[in-house]
PLY file of the C-alpha trace (Angstrom):
ply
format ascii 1.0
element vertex 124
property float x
property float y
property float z
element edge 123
property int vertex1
property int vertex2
end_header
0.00 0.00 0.00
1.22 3.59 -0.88
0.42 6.99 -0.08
0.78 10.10 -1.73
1.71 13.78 -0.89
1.78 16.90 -3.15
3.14 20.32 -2.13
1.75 22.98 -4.74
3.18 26.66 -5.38
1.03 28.75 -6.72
0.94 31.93 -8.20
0.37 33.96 -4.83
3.30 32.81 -3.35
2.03 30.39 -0.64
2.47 26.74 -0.44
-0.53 24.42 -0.32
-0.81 20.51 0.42
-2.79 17.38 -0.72
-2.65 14.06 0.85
-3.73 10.83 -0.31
-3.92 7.98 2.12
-5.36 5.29 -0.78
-2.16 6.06 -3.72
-1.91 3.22 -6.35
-0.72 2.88 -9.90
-1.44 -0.59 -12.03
1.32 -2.12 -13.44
1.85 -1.91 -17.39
-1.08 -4.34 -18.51
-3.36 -1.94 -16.65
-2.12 0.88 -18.67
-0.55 2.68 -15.07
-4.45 3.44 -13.98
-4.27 5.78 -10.89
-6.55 5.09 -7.82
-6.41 7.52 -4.97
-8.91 7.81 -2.25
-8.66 9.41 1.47
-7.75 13.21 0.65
-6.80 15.85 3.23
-5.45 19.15 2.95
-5.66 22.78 2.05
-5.14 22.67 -1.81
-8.15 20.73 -2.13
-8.72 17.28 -4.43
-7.99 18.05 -7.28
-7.33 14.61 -8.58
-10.83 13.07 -7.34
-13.24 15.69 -7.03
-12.80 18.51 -9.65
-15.07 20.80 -10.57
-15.87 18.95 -13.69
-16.14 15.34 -13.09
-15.11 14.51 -16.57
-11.59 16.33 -15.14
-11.14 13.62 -12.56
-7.91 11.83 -12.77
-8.77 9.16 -10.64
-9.19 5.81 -12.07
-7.93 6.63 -15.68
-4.78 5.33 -17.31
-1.67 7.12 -18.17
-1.64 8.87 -21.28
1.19 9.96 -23.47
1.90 11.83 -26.14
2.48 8.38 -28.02
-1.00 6.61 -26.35
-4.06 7.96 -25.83
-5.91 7.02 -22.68
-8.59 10.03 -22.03
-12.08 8.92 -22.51
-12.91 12.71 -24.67
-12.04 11.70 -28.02
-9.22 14.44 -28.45
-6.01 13.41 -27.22
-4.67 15.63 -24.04
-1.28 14.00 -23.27
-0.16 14.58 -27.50
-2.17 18.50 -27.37
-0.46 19.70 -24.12
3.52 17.50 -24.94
2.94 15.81 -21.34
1.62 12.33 -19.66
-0.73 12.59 -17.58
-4.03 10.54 -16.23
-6.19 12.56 -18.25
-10.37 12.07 -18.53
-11.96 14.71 -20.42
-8.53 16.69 -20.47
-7.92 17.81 -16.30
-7.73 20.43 -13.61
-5.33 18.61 -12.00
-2.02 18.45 -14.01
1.38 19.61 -12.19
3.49 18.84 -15.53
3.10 21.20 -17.87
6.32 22.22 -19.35
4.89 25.27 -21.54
3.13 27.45 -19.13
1.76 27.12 -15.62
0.20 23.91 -14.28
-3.34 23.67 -12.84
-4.36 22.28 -9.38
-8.36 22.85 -8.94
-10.85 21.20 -6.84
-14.41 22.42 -5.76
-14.88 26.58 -5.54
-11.79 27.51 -7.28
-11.42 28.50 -10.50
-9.75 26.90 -13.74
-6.83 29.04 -14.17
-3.27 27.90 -14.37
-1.82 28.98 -11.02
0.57 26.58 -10.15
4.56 27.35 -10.80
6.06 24.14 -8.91
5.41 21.17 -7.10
6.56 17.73 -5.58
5.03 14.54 -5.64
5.92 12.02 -2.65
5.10 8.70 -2.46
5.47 6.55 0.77
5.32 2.78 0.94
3.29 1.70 3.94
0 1
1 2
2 3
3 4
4 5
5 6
6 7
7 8
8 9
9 10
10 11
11 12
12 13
13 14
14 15
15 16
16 17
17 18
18 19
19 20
20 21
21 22
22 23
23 24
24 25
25 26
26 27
27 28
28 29
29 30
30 31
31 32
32 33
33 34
34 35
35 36
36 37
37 38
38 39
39 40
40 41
41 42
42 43
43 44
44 45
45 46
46 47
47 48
48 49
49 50
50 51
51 52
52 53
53 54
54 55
55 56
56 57
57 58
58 59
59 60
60 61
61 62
62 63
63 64
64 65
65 66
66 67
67 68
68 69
69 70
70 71
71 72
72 73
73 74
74 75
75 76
76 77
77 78
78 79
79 80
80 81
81 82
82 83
83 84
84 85
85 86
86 87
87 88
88 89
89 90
90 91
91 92
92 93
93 94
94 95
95 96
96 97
97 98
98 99
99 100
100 101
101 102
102 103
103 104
104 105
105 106
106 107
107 108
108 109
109 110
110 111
111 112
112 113
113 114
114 115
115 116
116 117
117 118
118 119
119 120
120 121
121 122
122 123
């Protein structure tokens, strides 16, 4: 079993953290699907409970440029040069390498805010 931390910068200067006590990626057969469950914090969960449900990143496979995983029928990870686990495209990808990433969960808004982060994993 695994969990997950992420430490987000945004834009305003101030530090803000998401915590995942359920963190899992399938191995390659499964395409890397993420499951996370058990979110505290202050930045808010983003991964599981965006705005737009068809953002969520939870449960969805990896996608890369080279493979398409989102379920939208455009193809995020090749549009935006990143992987990600992308649905419908996401409000919750710390990767991009053009302009600012986007963290957003419920009563924020979709705005790329987020200059620089770190992802922690912990095996329990």
């Amino acid at each position: 079993m695994r969990e997950c931390g992420l430490q987000i910068l945004r834009t305003d200067g101030n530090w803000y953290s998401a915590e995942y006590s359920t963190f899992a990626i399938s191995d390659e057969v499964g395409r890397y699907r993420l499951t996370v469950g058990g979110y505290s914090g202050d930045a808010g969960d983003a991964l599981a409970s965006s705005p737009v449900s068809q953002f969520n990143a939870n449960g969805m496979m990896f996608s890369t440029p080279d493979f398409d995983g989102d379920t939208c029928g455009c193809h995020c990870a090749a549009d935006r040069s990143n992987g990600w686990w992308y649905q419908w495209c996401s409000t919750s990808v710390i990767n991009y390498t053009e302009f600012d990433g986007i963290w957003v969960a419920y009563g924020r808004s979709i705005i790329g805010d987020v200059t620089h982060t770190h992802m922690m994993v912990k095996f329990i």
